[in-house]
C-alpha positions as CSV (number, residue, x, y, z in Angstrom):
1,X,28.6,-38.2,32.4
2,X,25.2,-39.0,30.2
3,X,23.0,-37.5,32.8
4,X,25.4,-34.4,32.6
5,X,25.4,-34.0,28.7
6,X,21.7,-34.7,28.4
7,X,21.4,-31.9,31.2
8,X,23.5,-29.5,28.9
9,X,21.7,-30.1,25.8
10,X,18.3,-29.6,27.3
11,X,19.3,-26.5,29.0
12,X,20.7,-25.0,25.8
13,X,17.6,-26.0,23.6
14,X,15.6,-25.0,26.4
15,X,17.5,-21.1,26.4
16,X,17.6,-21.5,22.8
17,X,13.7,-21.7,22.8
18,X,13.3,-18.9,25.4
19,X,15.7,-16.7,23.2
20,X,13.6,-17.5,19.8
21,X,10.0,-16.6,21.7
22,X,11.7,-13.4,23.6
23,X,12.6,-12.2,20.1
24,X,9.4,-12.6,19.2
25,X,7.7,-10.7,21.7
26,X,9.9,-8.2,21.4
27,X,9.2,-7.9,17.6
28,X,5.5,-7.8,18.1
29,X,6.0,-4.9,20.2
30,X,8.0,-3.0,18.4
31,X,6.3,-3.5,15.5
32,X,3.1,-2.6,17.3
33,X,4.6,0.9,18.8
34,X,6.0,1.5,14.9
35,X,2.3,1.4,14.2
36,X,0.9,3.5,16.6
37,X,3.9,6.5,16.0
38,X,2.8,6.0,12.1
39,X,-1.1,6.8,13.4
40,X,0.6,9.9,16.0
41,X,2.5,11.5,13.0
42,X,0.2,10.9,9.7
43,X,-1.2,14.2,10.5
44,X,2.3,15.7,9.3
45,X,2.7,13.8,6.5
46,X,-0.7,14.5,5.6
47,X,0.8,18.3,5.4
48,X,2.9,17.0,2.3
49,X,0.4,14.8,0.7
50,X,2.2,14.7,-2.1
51,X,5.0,12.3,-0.5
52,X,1.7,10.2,-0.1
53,X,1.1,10.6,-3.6
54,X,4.3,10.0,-5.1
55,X,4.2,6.4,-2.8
56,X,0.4,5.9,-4.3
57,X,2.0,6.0,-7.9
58,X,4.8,3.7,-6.9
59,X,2.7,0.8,-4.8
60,X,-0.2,1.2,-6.4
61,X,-0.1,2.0,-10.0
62,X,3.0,0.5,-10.8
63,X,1.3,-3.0,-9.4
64,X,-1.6,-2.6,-11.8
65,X,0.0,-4.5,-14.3
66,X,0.7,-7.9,-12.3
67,X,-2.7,-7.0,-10.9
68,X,-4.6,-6.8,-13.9
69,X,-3.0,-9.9,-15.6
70,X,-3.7,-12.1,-12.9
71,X,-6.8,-11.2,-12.6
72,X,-7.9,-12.0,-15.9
73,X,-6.9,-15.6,-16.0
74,X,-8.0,-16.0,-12.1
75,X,-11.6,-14.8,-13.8
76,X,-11.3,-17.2,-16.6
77,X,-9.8,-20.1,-14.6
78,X,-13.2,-19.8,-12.7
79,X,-15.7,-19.8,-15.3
80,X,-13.9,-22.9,-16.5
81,X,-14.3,-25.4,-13.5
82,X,-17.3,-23.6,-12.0
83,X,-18.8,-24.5,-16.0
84,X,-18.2,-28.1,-15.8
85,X,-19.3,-28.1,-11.6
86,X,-22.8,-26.5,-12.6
87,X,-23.1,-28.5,-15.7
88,X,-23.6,-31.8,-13.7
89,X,-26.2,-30.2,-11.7
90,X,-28.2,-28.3,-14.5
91,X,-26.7,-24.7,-13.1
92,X,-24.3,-23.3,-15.6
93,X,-26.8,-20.3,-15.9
94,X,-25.4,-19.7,-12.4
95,X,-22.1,-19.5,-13.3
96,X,-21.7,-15.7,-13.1
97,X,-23.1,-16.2,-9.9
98,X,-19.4,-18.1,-8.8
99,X,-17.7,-16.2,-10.4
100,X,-18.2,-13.1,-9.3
101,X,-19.0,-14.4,-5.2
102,X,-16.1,-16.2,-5.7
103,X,-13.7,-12.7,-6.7
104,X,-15.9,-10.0,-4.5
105,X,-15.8,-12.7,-1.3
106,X,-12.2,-14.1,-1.5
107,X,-10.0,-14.2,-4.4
108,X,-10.7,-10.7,-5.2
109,X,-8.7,-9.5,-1.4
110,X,-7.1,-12.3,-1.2
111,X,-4.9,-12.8,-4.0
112,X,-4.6,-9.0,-4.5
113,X,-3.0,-8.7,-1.2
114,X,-0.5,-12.0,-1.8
115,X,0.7,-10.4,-5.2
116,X,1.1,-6.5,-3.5
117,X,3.1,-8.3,-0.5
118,X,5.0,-9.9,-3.4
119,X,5.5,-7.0,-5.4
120,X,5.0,-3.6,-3.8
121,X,5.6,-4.8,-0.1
122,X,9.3,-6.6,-1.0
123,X,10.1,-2.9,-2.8
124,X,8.6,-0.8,0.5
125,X,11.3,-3.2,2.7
126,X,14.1,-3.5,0.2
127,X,14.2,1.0,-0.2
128,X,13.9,1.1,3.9
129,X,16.3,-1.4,4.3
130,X,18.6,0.6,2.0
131,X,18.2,4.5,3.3
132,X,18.7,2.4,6.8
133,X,22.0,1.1,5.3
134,X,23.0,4.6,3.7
135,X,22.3,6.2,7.2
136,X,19.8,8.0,5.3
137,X,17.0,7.6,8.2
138,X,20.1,9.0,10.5
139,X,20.4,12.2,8.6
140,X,17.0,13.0,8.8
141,X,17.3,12.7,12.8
142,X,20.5,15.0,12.7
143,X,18.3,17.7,10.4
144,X,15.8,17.5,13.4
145,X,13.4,15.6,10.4
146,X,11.1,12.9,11.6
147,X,11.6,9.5,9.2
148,X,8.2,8.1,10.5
149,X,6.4,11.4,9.2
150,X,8.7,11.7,6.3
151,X,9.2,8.1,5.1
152,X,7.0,5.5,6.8
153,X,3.4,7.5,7.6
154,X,3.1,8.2,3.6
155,X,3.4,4.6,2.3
156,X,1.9,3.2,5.4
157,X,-1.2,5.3,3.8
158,X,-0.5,5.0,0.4
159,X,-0.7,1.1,0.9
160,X,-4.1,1.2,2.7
161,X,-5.9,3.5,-0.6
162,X,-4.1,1.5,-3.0
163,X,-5.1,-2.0,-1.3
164,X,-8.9,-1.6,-2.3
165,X,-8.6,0.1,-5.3
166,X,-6.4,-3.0,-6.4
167,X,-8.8,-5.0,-5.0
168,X,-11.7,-3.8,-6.6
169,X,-9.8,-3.7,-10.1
170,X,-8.9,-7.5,-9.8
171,X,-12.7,-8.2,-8.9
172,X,-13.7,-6.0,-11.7
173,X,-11.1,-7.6,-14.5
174,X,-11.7,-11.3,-13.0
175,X,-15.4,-11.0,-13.7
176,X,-14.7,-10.1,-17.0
177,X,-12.2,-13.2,-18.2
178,X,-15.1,-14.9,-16.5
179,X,-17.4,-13.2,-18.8
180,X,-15.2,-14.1,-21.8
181,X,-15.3,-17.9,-21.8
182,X,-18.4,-18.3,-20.1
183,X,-20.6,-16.5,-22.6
184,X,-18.5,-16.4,-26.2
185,X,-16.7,-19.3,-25.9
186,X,-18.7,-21.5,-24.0
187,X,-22.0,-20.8,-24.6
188,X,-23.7,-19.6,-21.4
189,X,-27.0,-17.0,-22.2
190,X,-25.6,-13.2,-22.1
191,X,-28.9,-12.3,-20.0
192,X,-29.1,-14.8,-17.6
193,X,-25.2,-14.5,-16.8
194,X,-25.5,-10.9,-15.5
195,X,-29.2,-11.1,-14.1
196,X,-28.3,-14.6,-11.8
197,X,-24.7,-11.9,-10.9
198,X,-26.9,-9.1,-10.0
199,X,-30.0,-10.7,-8.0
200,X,-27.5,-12.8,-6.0
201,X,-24.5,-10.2,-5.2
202,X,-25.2,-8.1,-2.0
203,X,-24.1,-5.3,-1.5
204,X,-23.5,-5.3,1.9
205,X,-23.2,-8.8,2.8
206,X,-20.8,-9.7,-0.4
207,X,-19.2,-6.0,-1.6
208,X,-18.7,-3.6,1.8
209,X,-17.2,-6.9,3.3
210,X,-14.9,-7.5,0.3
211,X,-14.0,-3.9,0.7
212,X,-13.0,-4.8,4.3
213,X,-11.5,-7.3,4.0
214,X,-9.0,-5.7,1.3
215,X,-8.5,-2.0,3.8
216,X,-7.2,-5.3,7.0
217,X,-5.1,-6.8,4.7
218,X,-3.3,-3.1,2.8
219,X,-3.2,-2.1,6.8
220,X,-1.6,-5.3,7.8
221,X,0.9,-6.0,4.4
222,X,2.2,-2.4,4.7
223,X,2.7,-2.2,8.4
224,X,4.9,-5.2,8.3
225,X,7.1,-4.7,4.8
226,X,7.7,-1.0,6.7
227,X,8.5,-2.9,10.0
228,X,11.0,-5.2,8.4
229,X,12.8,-2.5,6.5
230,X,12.8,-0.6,9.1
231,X,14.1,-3.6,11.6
232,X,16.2,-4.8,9.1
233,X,20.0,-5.1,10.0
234,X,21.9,-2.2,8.4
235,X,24.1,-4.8,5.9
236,X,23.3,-7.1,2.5
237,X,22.4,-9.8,4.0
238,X,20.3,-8.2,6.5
239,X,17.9,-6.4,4.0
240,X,17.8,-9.5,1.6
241,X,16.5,-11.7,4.6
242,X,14.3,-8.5,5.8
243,X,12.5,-8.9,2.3
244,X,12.2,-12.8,2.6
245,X,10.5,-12.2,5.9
246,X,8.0,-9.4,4.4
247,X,6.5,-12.1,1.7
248,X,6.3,-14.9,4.3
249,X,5.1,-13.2,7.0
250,X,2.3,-11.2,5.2
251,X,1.3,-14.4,3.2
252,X,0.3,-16.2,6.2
253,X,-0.9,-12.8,8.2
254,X,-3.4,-12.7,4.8
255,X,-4.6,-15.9,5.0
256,X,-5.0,-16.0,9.0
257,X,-6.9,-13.0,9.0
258,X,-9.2,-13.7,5.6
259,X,-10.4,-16.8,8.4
260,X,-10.6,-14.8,11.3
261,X,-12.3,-12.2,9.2
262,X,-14.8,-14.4,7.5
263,X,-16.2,-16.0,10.6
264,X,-16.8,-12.7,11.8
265,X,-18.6,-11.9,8.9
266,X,-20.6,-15.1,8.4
267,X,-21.4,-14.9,12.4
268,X,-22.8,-10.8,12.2
């Protein structure tokens, strides 16, 4: 009798494991063929580039805020413990030097693409999730109108510009709270703040991979808020956990590939 019910309960974790890691794979692939019909039918949304434009305003601009603000303390923040790390070591000239490897390298990408998952990736599942829900996406079918050209290539697109630009703004804003307490408040020479920034930022090496980092990440946080919304369960609950899913999963897809990315990048 224990022999049987031991049996029984390992079969049915066992299944309940095989069910878990089937859905999985089956996710992955549909998420992956989602992606390559976005690629296959950009070209006619690209017709309407205005759709694109309207979803540019809404993930982009309307994130600029959030954006902005963070940015600013993230910037200030910085200058603040990287003042009191240099000051042991007779640096603190350098520390526009950290602060601005610090944003271009990693904060800069990183955190914008945390707060647009947050903010503009939770929206892009939640109004999917919704027009799924409404039978919206089924009306198009029945009026012989493609919803992957008409509602997912555009803000698959509109999140990949809108990921660097954001990026670049944070960067740009963070360097200048870094500014602001390093050099009025603190102390730090005006001159020697932006000469140590600019003979010790590449371009290539620092910049183009920030830049490249930030394109990965607007691909990746886009592809999967569209993915959930467009996989999520036509009912309440089924959107609400959709969007759940969108911040978790893209939170840990950013910070898994800003590693995988890096080592490439310190490797080449």
């Amino acid at each position: 009798m224990i022999k049987s019910k031991l049996l029984n309960s390992l079969t049915r974790t066992l299944r309940g494991i095989g069910s878990r890691m089937t859905e999985r794979v089956w996710r992955l692939g549909a998420g992956a063929r989602l992606f390559f019909l976005t690629l296959v039918y950009s070209g006619e949304s690209f017709k309407r580039f205005h759709l694109t434009l309207r979803e540019i305003y809404f993930t982009g601009v309307m994130s600029l805020l959030i954006i902005v603000v963070s940015a600013f303390f993230v910037g200030m923040v910085l200058a603040l413990q990287g003042y009191n790390t240099l000051q042991k070591y007779g640096s603190s000239e350098a520390i526009g030097v950290l602060v601005a490897l610090s944003l271009v390298r990693e904060l800069g990408p990183v955190v914008t693409a945390l707060l647009f998952a947050g903010r503009a990736g939770t929206a892009i599942t939640a109004e999917i999730g919704l027009m799924k829900t409404t039978e919206q996406l089924s009306a198009m079918e029945m009026m012989a109108v493609n919803p992957i050209a008409r509602v997912i290539a555009p803000r698959f697109w509109a999140g990949v510009i809108s990921m660097p630009i954001l990026a670049t703004l944070f960067s740009m804003v963070g360097i200048l709270g870094g500014y602001i307490v390093a050099v009025p408040l603190i102390g730090v020479d005006d001159g020697a703040f932006w000469s140590q920034m600019q003979a010790n930022v590449d371009f290539r090496l620092d910049i183009v991979n920030g830049l490249i980092k930030s394109i990965v990440f607007g691909v990746a946080c886009t592809m999967i808020a569209l993915f959930e919304g467009f996989d999520a369960p036509p009912t309440a609950e089924g959107v609400s956990r959709a969007t759940t899913r969108t911040v978790v999963i893209s939170s840990l897809t950013v910070l898994a590939l800003d590693f995988v990315l890096t080592s490439f990048m310190l490797v080449i």
